[in-house]
C-alpha positions as CSV (number, residue, x, y, z in Angstrom):
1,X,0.0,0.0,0.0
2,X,2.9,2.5,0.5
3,X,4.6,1.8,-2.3
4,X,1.6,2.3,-4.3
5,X,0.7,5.4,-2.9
6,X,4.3,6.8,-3.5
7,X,4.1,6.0,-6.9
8,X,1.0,8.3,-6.8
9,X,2.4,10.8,-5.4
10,X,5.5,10.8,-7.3
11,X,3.1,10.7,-10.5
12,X,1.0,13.3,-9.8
13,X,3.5,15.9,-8.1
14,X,5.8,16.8,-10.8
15,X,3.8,18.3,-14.1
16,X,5.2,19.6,-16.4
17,X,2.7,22.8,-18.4
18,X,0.4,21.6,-21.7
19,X,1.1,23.0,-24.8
20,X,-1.0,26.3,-24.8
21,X,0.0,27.2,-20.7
22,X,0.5,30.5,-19.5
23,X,3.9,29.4,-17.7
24,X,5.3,28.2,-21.4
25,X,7.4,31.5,-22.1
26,X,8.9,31.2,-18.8
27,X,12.6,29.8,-19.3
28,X,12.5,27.2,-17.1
29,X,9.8,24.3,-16.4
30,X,7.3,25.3,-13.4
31,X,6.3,22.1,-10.9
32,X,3.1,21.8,-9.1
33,X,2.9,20.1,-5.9
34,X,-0.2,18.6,-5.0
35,X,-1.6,16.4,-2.1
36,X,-1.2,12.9,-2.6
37,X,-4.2,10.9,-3.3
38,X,-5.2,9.0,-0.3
39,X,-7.5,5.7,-0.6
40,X,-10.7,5.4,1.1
41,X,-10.9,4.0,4.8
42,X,-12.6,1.0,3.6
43,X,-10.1,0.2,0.8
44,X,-7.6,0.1,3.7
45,X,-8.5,-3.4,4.7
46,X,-8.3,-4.8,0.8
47,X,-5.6,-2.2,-0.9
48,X,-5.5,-5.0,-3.6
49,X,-9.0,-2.8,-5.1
50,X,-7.3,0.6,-4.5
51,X,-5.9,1.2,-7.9
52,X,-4.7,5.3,-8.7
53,X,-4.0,6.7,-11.9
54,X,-0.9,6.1,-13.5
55,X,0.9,8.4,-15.7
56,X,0.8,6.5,-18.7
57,X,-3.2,5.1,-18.3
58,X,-5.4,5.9,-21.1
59,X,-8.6,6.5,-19.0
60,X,-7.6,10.5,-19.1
61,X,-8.6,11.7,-22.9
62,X,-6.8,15.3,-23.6
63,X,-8.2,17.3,-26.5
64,X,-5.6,19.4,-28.5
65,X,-7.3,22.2,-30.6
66,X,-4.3,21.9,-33.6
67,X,-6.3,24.3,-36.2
68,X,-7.1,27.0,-33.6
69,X,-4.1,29.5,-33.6
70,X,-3.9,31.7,-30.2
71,X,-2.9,34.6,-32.5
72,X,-5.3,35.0,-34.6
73,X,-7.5,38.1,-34.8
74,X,-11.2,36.9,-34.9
75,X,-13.5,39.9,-36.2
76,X,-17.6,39.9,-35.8
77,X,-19.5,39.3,-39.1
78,X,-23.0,40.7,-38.0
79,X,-25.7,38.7,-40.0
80,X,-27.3,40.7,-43.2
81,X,-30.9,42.0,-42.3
82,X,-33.7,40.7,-43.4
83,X,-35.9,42.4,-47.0
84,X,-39.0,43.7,-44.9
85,X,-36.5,44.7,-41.9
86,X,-37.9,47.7,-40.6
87,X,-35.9,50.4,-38.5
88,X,-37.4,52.0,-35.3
89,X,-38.0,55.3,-35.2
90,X,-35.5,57.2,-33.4
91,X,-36.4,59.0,-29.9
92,X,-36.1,62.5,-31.2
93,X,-38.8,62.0,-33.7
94,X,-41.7,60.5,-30.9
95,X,-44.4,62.7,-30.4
96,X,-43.6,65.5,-27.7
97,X,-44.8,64.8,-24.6
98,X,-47.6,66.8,-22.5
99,X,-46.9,68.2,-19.4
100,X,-48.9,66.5,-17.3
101,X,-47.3,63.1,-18.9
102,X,-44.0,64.6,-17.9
103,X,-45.9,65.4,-14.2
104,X,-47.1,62.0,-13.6
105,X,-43.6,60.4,-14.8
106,X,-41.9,62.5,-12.0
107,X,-44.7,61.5,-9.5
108,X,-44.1,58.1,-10.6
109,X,-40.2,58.2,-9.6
110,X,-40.1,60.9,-6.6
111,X,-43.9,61.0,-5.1
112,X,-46.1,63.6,-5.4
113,X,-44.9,67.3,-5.5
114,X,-45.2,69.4,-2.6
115,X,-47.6,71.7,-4.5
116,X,-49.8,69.4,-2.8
117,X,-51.3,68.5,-6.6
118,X,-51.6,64.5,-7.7
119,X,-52.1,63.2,-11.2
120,X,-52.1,59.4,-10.2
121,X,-54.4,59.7,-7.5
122,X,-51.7,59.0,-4.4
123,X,-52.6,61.1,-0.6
124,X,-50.5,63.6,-0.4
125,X,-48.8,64.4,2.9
126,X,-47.1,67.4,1.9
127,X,-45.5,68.6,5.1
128,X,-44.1,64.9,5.8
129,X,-40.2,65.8,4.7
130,X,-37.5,62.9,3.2
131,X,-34.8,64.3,5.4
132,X,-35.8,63.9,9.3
133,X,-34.0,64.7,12.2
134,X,-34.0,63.5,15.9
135,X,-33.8,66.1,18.7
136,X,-32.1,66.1,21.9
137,X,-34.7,63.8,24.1
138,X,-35.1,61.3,21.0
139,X,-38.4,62.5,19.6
140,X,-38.0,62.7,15.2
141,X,-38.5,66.6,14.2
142,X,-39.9,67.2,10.7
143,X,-39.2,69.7,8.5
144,X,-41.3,72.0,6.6
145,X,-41.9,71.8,3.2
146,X,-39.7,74.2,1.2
147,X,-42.4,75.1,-1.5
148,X,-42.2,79.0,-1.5
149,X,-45.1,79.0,0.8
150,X,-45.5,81.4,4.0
151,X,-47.7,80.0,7.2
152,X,-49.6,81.9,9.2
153,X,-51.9,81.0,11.8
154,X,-55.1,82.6,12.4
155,X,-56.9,81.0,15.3
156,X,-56.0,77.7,17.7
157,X,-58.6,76.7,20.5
158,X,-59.2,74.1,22.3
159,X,-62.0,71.8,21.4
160,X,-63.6,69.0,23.5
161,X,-65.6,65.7,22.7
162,X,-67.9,64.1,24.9
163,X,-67.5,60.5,24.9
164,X,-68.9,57.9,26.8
165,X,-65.9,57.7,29.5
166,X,-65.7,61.6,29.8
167,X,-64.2,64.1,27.5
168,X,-61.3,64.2,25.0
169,X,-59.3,67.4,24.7
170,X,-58.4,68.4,21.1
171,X,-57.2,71.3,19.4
172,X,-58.1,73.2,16.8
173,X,-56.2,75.4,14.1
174,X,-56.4,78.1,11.6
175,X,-53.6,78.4,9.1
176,X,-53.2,80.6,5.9
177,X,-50.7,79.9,3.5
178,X,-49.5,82.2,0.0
179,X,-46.0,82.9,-1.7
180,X,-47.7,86.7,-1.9
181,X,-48.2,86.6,-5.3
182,X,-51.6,85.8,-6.2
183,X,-51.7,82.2,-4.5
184,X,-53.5,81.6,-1.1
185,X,-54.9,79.0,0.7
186,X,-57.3,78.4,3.9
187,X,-57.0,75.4,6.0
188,X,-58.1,73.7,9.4
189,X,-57.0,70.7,11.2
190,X,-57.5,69.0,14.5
191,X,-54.8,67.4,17.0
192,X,-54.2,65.8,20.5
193,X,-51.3,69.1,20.3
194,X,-51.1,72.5,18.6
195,X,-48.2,71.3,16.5
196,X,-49.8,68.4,14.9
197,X,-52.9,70.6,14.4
198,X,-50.8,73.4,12.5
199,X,-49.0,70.8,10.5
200,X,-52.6,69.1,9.6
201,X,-54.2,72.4,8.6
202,X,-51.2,73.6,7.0
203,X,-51.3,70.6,4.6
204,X,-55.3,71.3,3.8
205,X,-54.4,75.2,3.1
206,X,-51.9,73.6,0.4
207,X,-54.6,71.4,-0.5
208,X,-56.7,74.4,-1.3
209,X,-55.0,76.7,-3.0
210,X,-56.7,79.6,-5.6
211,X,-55.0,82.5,-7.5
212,X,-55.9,86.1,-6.7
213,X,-56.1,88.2,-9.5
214,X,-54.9,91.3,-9.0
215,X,-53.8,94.6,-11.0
216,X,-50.7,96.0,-11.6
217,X,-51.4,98.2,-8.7
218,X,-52.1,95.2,-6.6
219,X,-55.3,95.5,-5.8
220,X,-58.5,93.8,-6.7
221,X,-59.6,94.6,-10.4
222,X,-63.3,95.4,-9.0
223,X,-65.5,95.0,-6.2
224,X,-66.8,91.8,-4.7
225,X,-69.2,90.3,-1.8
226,X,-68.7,86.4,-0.4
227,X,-70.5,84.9,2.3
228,X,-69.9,81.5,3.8
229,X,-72.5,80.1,6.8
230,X,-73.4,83.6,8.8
231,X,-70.0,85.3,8.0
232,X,-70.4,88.1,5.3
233,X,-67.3,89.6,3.8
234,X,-67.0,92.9,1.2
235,X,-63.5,93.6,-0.5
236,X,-62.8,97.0,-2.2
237,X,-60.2,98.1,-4.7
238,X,-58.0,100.7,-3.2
239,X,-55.6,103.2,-4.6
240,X,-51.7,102.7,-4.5
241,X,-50.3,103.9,-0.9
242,X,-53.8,103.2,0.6
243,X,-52.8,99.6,2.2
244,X,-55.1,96.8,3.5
245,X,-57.6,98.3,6.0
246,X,-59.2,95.1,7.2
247,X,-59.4,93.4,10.5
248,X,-59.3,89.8,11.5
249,X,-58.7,86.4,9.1
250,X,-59.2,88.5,6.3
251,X,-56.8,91.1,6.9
252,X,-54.0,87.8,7.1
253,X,-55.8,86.4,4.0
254,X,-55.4,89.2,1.7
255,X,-51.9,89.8,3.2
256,X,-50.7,86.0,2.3
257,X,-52.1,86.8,-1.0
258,X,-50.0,89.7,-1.9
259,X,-52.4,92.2,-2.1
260,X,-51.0,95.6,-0.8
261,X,-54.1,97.9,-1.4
262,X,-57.5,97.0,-0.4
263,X,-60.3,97.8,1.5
264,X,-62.1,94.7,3.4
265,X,-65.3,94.9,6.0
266,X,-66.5,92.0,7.9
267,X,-70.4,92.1,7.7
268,X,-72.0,89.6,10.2
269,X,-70.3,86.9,12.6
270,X,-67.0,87.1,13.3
271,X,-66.0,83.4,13.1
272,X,-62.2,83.3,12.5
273,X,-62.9,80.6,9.8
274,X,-65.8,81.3,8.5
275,X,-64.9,84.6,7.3
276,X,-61.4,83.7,6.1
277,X,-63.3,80.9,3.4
278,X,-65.7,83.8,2.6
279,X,-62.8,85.9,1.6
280,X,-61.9,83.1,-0.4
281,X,-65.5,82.9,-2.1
282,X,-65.5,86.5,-2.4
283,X,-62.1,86.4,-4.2
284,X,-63.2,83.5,-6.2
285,X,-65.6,85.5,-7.9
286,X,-63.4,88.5,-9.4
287,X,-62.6,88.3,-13.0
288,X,-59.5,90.1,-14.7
289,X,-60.6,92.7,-17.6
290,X,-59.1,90.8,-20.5
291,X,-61.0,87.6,-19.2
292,X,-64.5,89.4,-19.9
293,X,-63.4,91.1,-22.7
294,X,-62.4,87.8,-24.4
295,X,-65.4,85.9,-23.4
296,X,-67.3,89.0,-24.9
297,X,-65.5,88.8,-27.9
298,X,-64.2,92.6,-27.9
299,X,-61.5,94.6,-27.4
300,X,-60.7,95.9,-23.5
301,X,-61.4,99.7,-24.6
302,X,-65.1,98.8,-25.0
303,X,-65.4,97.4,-21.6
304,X,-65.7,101.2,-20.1
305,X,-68.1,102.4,-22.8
């Protein structure tokens, strides 16, 4: 058993490289030492079964490519296309795409945009920010949403709900947002604490935003009247230098807006919200000059006529 395990060993230690091996342009013959082959346990008892490869057995077959040359630069021949092969058209010359194609794309890939508009039908949490951070006692802070929009808050109270255990505190909020220029938004919301409830009205003001349409004067182009429940709310043009001379949520509401001359009365109950979304009806219902005058189908000169 020894001896035939030397001769193993001594066959299958010393190799010498085939004819295509890396090691052949080395000037001298590199040896590879491997671990002998050792027999089974069971063959131990009859090593007459144990027989290992010699060098010279024919039960190893070795290929030699001899018409592949190593050398030899192979180039790609493509096959030929076929008679009714038809190109695609090329990217450029697709149909242009609409913008609210482009707007749902985006949505598609980054969420909805904090303009707090959806064109795939997704809620939108518009003050919930990507980027949090963690204050001092652990608690996650959010950020605000960085949409060019200015918070102010009207009214917070506390509310209360009688349940059938007693009664659960809330409170309420107020919040008007605008970027002061023409855009303005009302909203209310309801938390267990004033922050949640600003955040939660604050998204339902971007949630509602309209346009103001003002003159080059900033002011309102003519007068207007809104009411909403028992609140009653008249806006007047104003000359430039006048100011807004109003009182209450629709002094903040024209203020977020942008408008820097205007007259505004409160006529009836003086509900915080309730005359804030009248200012907002009341606003809804101005038209700009060149509106009419196109729906009329005449020129603007004959508007004063």
């Amino acid at each position: 058993m020894a001896a035939s395990s030397l001769s193993t060993f001594s066959s299958l230690s010393l190799r010498t490289p085939s004819r295509f091996s890396p090691f052949q342009s080395q000037p001298h013959h590199t040896f590879f030492i491997t671990k002998p082959i050792h027999p089974p346990f069971y063959l131990l008892l009859n090593p007459t079964k144990f027989d290992p490869i010699k060098p010279n057995s024919t039960t190893a077959e070795t290929t030699f490519f001899d018409n592949t040359d190593p050398e030899e630069i192979s180039t790609y021949d493509p096959p030929e296309r076929p008679e009714d092969f038809i190109e695609p058209p090329s990217f450029d010359d697709g149909p242009m795409e609409s913008e609210e194609e482009i707007a749902k794309a985006y949505e598609e890939l980054y969420g909805a945009a904090y303009s707090g508009e959806t064109f795939l039908g997704n809620d939108i949490y518009v003050m919930d920010s990507k980027v949090k951070k963690t204050t001092a006692f652990g608690k996650i802070k959010k950020e605000k949403a960085k949409d060019g929009l200015d918070e102010r808050v009207v009214q917070v109270r506390r509310v209360t709900k009688v349940v059938k255990g007693g009664k659960q505190l809330h409170f309420r909020a107020i919040v008007v947002v605008g970027d002061k220029k023409g855009q303005v938004g009302v909203g209310v919301g309801k938390a267990k604490e004033v922050i949640a409830a600003v955040q939660k009205s604050a998204v339902n003001a971007r949630r509602n935003l309209i346009t103001v349409p003002m003159t080059k004067y900033l002011t309102f182009p003519h007068r207007s009247d809104g009411d909403f429940g028992a609140a009653r709310v008249m806006l007047r043009p104003a000359a430039p230098g006048t100011g807004v001379i109003a009182g209450g949520a629709v002094r903040i509401v024209l203020e977020m807006a942008g408008v820097e001359n205007a007259l505004g009365k409160q006529l009836g109950s003086n509900n915080a919200l309730n005359n804030a979304r009248a200012t907002v009806v009341a606003v809804q219902k101005m038209r700009q000059f060149s509106e009419v005058a196109q729906e009329r189908g005449i020129p603007m000169e004959e508007l004063w006529k």
